[in-house]
Backbone bond lengths (Angstrom), bond angles and torsions (degrees), N, CA, C in turn:
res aa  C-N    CA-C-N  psi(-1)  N-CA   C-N-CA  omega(-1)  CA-C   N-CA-C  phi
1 X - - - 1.462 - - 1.526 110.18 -
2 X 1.177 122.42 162.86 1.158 124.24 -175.73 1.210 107.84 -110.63
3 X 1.907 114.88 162.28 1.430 122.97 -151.11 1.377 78.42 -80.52
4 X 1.659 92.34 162.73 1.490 100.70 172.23 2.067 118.10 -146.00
5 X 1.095 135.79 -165.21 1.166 96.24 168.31 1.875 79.32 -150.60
6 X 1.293 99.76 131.02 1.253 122.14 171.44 1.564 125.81 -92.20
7 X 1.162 126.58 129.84 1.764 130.70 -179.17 1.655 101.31 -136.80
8 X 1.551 84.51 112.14 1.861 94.63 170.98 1.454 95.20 -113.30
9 X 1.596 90.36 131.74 2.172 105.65 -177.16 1.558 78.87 -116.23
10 X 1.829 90.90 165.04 1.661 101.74 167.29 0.972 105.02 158.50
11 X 1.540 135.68 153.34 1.388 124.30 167.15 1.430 133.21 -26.16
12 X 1.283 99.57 -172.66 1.599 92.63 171.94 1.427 119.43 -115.09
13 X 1.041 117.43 153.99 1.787 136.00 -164.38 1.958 94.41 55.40
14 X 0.851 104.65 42.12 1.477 82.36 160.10 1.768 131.08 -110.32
15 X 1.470 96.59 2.16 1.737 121.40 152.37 1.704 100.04 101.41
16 X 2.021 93.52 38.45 1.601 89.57 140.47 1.598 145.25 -30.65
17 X 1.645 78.92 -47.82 1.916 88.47 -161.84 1.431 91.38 -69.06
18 X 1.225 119.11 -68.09 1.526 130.14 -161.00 1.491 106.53 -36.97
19 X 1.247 90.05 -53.69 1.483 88.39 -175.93 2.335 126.73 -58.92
20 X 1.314 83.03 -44.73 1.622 104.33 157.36 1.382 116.97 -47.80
21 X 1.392 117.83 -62.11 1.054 116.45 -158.75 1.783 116.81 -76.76
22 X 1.524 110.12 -27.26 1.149 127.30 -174.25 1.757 108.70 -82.19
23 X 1.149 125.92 -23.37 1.449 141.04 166.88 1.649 104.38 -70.52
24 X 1.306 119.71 -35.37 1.366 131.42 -160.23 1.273 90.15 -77.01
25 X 1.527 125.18 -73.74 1.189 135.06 162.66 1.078 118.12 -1.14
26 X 1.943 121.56 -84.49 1.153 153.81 -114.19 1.909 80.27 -96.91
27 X 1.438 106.95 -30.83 1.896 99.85 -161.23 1.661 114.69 -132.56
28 X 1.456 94.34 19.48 1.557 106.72 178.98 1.389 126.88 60.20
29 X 1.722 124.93 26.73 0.856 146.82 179.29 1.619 103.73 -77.86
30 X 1.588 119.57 153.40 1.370 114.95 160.23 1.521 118.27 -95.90
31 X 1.286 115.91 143.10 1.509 121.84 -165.15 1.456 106.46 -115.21
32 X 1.637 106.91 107.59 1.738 97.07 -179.99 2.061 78.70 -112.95
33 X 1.666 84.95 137.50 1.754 116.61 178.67 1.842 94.60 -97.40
34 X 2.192 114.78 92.05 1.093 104.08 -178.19 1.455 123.15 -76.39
35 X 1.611 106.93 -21.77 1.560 106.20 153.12 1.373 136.71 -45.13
36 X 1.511 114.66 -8.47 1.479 103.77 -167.85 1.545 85.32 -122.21
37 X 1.413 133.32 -0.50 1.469 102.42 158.54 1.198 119.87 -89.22
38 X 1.822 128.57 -4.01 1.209 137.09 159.84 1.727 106.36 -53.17
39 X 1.247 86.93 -74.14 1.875 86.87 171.28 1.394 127.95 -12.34
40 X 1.548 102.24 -63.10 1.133 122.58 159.97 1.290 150.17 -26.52
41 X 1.402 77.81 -55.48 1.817 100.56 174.07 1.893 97.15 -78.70
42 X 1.226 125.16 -39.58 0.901 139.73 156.08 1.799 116.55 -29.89
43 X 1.123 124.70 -86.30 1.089 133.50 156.11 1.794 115.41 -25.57
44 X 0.990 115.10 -69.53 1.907 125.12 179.37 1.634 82.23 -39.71
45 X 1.378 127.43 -77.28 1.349 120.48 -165.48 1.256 124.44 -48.83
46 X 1.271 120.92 -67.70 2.290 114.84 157.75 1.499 109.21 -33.96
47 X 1.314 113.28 -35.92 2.085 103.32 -171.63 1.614 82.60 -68.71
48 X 1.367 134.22 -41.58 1.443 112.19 -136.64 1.967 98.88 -127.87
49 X 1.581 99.63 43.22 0.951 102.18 168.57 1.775 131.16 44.87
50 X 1.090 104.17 14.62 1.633 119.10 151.88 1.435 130.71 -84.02
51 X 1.360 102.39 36.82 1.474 110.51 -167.51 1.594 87.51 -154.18
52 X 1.122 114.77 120.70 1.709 122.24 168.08 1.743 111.88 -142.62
53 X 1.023 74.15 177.91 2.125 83.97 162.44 0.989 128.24 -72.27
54 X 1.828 120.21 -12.75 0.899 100.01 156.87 1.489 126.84 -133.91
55 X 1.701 106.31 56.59 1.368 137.15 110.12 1.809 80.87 140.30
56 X 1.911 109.38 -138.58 1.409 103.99 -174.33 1.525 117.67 -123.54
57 X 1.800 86.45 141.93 1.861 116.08 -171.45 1.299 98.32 -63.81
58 X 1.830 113.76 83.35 1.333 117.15 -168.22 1.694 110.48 -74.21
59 X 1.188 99.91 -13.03 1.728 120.94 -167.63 1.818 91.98 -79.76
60 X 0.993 133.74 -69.79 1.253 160.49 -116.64 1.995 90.32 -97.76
61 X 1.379 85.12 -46.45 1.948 94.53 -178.52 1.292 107.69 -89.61
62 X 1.671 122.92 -11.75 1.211 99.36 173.76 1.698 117.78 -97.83
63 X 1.556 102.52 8.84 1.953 109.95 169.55 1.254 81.66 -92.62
64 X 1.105 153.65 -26.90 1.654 125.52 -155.39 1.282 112.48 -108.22
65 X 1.730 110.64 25.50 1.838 105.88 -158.89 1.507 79.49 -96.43
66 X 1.302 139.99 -9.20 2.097 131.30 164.39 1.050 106.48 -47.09
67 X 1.761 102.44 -61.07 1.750 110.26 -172.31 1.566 124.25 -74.11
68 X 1.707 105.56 28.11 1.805 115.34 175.50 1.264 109.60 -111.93
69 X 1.472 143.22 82.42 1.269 141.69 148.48 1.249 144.39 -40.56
70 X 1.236 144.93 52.53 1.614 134.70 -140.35 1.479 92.16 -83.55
71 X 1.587 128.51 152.04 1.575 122.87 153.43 1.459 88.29 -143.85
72 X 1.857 106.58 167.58 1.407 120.20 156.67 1.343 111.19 -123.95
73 X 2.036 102.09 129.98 1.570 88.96 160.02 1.398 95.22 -131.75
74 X 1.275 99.93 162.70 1.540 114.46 176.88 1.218 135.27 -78.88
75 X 1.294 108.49 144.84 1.640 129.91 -155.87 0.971 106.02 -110.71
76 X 1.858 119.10 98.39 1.224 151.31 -151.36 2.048 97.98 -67.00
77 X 1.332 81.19 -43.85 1.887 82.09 -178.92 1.543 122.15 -69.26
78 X 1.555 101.18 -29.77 1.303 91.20 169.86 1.253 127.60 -135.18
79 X 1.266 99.73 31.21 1.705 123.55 162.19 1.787 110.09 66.90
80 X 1.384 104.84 17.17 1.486 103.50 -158.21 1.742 85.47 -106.24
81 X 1.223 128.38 -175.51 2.135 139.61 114.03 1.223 115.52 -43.71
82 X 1.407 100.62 131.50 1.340 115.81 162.49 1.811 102.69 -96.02
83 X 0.954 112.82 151.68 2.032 110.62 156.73 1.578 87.59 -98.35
84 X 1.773 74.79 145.48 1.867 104.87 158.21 1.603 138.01 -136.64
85 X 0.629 121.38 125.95 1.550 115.29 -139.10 2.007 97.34 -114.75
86 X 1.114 107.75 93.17 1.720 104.70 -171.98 1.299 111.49 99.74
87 X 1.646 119.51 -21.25 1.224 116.04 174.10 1.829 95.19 112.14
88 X 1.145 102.65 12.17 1.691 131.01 169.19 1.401 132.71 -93.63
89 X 1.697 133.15 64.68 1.256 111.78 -165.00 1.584 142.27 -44.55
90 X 1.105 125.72 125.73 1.359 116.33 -158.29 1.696 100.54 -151.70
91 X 1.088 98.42 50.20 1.731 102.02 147.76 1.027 143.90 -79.48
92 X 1.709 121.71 -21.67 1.200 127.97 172.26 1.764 90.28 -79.20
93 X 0.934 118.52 -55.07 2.032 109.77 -146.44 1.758 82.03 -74.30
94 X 1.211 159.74 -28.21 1.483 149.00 -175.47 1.010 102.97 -74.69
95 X 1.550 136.95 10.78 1.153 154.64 142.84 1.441 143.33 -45.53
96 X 1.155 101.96 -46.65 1.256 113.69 -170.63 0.980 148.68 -17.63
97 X 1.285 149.17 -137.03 1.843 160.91 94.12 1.450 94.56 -83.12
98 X 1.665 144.67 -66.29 1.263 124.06 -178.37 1.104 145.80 -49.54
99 X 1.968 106.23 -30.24 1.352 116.76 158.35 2.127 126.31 -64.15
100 X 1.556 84.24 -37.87 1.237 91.56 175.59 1.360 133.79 -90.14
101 X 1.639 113.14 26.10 1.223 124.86 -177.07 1.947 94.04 -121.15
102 X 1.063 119.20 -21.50 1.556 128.61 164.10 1.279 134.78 -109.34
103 X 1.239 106.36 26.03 1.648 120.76 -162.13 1.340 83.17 -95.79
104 X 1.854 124.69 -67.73 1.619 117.61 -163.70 1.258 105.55 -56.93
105 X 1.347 131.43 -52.17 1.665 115.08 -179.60 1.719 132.89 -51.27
106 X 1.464 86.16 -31.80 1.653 99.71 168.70 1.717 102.16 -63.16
107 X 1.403 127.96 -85.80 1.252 125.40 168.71 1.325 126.99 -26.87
108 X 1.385 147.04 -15.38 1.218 158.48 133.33 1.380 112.45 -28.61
109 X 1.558 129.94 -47.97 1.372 153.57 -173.73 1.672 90.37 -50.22
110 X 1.312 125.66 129.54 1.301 142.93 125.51 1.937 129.99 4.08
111 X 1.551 72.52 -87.41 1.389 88.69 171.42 1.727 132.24 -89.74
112 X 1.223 95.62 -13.96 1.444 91.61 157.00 0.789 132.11 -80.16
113 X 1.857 121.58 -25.20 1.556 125.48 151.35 1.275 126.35 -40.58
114 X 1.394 102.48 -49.34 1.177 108.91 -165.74 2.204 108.24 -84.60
115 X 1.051 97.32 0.12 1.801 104.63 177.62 1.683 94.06 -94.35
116 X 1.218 118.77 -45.96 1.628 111.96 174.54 1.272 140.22 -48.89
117 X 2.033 99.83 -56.73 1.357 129.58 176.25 1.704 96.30 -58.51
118 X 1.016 139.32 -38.42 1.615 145.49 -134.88 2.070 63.39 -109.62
119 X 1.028 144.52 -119.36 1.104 138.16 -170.93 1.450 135.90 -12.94
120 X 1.247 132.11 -21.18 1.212 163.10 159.68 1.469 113.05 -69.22
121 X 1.054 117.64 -66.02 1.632 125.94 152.30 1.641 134.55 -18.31
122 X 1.803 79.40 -46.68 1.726 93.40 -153.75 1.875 86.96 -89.23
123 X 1.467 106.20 -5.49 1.564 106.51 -173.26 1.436 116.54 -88.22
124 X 1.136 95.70 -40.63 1.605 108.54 171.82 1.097 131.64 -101.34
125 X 1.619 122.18 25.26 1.594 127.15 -172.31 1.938 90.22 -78.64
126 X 0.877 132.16 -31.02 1.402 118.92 -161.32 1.837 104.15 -90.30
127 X 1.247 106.65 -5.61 1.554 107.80 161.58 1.655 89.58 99.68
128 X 1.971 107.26 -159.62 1.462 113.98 -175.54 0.877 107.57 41.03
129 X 1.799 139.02 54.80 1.473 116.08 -174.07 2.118 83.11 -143.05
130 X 1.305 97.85 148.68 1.626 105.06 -166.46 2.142 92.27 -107.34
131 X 1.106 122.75 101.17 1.696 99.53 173.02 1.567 99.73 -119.75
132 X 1.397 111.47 145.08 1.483 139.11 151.89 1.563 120.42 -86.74
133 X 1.367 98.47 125.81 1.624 94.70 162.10 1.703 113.00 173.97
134 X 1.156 138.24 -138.42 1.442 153.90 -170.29 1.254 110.67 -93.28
135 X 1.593 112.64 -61.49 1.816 119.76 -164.25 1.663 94.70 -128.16
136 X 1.737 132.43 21.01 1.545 105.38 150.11 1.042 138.66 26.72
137 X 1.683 74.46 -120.85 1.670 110.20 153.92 1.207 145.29 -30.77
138 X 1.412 123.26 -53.79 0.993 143.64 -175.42 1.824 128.19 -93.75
139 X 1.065 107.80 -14.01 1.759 131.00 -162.66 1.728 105.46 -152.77
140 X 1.484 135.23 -27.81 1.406 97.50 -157.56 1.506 73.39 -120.51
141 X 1.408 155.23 -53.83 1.336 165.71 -166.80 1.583 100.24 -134.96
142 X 1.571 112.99 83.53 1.277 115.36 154.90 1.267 116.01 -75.60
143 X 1.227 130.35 -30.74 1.448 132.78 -170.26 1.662 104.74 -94.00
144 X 1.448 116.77 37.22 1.538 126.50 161.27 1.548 116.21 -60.70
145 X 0.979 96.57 135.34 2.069 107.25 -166.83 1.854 75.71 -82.16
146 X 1.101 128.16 -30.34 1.544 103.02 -175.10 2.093 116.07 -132.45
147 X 0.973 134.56 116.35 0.751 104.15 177.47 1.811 114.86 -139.52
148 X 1.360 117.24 151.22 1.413 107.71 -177.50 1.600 112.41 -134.62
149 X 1.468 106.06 141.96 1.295 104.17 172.74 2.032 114.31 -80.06
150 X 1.270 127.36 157.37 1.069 97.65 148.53 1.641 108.79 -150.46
151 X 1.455 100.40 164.78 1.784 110.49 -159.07 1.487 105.93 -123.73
152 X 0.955 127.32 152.17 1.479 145.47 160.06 1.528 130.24 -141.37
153 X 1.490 118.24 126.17 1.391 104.79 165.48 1.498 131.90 -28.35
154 X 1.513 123.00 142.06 1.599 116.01 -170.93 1.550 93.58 -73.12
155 X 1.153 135.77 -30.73 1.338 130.23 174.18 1.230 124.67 -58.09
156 X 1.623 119.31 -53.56 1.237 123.64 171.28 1.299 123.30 -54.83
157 X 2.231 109.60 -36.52 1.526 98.12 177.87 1.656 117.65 -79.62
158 X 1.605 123.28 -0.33 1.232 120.27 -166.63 1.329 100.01 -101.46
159 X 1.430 120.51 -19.19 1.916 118.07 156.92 1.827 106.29 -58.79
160 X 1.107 105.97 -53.88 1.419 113.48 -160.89 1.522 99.38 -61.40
161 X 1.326 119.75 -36.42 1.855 119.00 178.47 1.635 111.62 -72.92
162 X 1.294 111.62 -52.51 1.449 130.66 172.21 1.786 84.16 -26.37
163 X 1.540 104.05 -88.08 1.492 105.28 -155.83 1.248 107.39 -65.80
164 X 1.090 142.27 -6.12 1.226 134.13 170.67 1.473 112.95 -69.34
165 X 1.546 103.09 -61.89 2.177 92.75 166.98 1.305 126.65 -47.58
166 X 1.409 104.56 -45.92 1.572 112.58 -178.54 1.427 122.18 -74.39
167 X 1.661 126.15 -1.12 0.965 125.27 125.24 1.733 129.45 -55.80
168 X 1.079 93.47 -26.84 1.800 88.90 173.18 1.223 144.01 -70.51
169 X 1.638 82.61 -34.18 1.509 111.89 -175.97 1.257 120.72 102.22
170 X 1.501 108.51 44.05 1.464 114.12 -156.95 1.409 93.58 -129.07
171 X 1.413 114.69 121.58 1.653 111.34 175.51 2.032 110.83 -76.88
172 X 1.125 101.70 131.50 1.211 124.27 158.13 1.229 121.74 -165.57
173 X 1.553 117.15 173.27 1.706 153.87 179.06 1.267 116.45 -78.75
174 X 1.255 114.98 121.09 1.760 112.08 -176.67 1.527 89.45 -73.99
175 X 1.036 125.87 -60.23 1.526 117.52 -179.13 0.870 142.14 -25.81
176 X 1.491 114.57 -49.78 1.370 149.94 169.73 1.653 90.17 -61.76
177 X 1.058 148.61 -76.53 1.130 153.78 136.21 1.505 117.03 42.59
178 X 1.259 79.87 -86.86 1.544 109.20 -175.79 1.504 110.47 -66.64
179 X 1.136 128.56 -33.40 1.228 138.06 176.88 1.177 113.33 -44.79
180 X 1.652 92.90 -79.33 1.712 123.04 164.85 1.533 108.02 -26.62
181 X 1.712 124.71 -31.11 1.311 109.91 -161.78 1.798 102.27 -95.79
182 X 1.122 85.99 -49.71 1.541 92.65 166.96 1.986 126.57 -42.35
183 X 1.659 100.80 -43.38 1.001 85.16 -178.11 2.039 112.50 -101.66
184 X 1.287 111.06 41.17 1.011 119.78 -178.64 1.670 94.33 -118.94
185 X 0.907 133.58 -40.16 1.606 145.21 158.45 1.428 119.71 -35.27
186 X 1.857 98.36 -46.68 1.369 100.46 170.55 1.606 125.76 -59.90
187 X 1.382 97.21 -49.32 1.321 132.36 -164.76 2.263 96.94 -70.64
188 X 1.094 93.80 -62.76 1.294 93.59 170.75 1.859 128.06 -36.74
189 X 1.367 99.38 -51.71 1.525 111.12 -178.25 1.315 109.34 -116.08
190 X 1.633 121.49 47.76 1.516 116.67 162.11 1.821 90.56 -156.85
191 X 0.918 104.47 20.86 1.809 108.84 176.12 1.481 100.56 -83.32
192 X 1.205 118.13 136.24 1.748 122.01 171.84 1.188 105.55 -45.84
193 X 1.475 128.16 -67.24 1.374 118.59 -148.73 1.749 101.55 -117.40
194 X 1.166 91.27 118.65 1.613 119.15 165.61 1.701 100.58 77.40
195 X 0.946 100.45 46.51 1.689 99.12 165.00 1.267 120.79 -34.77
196 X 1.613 101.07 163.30 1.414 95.92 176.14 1.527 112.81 -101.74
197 X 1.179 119.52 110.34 1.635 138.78 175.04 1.393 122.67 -126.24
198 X 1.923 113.26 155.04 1.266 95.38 -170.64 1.909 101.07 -99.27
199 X 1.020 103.71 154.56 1.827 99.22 -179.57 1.121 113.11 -59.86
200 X 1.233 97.61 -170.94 1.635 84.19 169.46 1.220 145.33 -97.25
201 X 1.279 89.78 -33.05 1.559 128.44 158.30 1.885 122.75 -61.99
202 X 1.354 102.16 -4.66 1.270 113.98 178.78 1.216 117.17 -78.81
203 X 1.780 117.35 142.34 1.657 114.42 168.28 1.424 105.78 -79.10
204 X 1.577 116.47 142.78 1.355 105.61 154.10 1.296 121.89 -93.14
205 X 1.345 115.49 150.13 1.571 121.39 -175.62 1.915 103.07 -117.94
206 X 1.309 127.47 112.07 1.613 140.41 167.65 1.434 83.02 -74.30
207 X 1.453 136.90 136.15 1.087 134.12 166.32 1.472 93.00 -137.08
208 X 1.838 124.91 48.75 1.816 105.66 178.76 0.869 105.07 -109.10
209 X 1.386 123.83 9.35 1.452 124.26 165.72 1.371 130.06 -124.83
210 X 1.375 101.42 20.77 1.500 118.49 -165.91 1.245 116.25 -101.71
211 X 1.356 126.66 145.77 2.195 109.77 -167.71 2.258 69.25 -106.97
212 X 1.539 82.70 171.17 1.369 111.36 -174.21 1.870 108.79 -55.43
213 X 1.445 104.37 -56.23 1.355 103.63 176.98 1.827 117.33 -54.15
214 X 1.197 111.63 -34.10 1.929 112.77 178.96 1.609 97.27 -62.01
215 X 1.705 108.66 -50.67 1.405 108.84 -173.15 1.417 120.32 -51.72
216 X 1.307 117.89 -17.91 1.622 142.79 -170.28 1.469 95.04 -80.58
217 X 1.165 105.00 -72.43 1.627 115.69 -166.44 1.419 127.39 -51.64
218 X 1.848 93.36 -35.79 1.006 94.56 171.64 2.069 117.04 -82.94
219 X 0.890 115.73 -58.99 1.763 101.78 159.89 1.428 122.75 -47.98
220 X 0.696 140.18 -10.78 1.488 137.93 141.20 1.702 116.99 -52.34
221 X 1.246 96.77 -53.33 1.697 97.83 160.19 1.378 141.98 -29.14
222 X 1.609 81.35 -76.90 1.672 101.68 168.10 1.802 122.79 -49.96
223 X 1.567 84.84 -36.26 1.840 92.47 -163.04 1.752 84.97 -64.83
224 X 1.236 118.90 -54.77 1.692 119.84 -153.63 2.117 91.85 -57.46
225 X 1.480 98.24 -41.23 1.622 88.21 -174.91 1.714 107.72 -57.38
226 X 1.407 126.91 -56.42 1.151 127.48 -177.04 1.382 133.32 -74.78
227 X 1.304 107.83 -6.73 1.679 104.63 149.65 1.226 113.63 -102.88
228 X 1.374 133.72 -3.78 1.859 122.01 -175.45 1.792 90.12 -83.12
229 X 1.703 130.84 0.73 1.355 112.16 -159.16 1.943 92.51 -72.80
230 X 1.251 110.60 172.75 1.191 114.77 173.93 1.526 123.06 -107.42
């Protein structure tokens, strides 16, 4: 089959990554997670005090977007990417509830789009490359031989986050939760630049009733349809 380059857009927590990452796996593809170098950039800003109450030192983060490195290497134990941020692993703390309550406003930024997308690019010009995120599809590899949107109830994705921290051991509020998801949704698909939309050419995927393995099977599908094309 031939290389191909895949972009799954979609809300958030609705099990982009998982789904990405486990296809990546499954077919020896490389998997860059573009949500978690937002995070990232996200994160650099709370470490370095460009993030206050009263809101973000847009001036301040946009001299320091040189001094932001994101890389992934892989995590032998669990066969997945790690992000690294400085050459610092930091997948658990890009995690958060704090990161993820300032991640969409950060991504809103101009130029941080445009420092990502310009990075994102330079990752996947040689193809075989699996990416998740907002604008894929639509802004970073429109001309993807495959691409899918995917959606979930705000309820279903604020169970699915809930248990995901509280597997960690991380106290939080489903409420709080849900909030957070909702108003990242807003923020996501009413931001000027590079909203979040599905292409056109995109499949949509309802995944609120789907367990992880159907979600598998079914992108596995698609991928075998869109690289066997000739």
């Amino acid at each position: 089959m031939k290389l191909i380059t895949i972009a799954i857009d979609g809300h958030s927590s609705c099990g982009k990554s998982t789904m990405a990452k486990d296809l990546a796996k499954e077919i020896g593809y490389i998997y860059i997670d573009t949500g978690a170098m937002y995070r990232s950039v996200t994160l650099f800003a709370l470490r370095n005090g460009l993030i206050t109450e009263a809101g973000i030192d847009e001036e301040s983060l946009r001299q320091s977007m040189a001094d932001i490195m994101i890389t992934f290497c892989l995590n032998e134990e669990t066969g997945r990417p790690d992000t690294y941020l400085n050459g610092v692993c930091v997948e658990k703390e890009i995690r958060t509830m704090e990161v993820s309550k300032w991640v969409s406003p950060i991504a809103t930024l101009g130029f941080v789009r445009e420092a990502m997308v310009d990075m994102q690019r330079l990752m996947g010009e040689a193809k075989g490359v699996i990416m998740d995120g907002r604008d894929i599809g639509t802004v970073v590899f429109p001309d993807a031989e495959l691409k899918v949107f995917v959606t979930a109830s705000a309820d279903v994705r604020a169970q699915r986050r809930y248990d995901e921290l509280m597997a960690k051991g991380e106290a939080c509020s489903l409420d709080e939760i849900r909030a957070n998801i909702i108003e990242r949704d807003r923020i996501d698909s009413t931001r000027a630049i590079s909203p979040l939309r599905k292409a056109d050419d995109a499949i949509v995927l309802d995944n609120s009733d789907m367990t992880i393995p159907e979600q598998k099977a079914w992108l596995l599908e698609q991928y075998h349809r869109a690289a066997g094309e000739d």
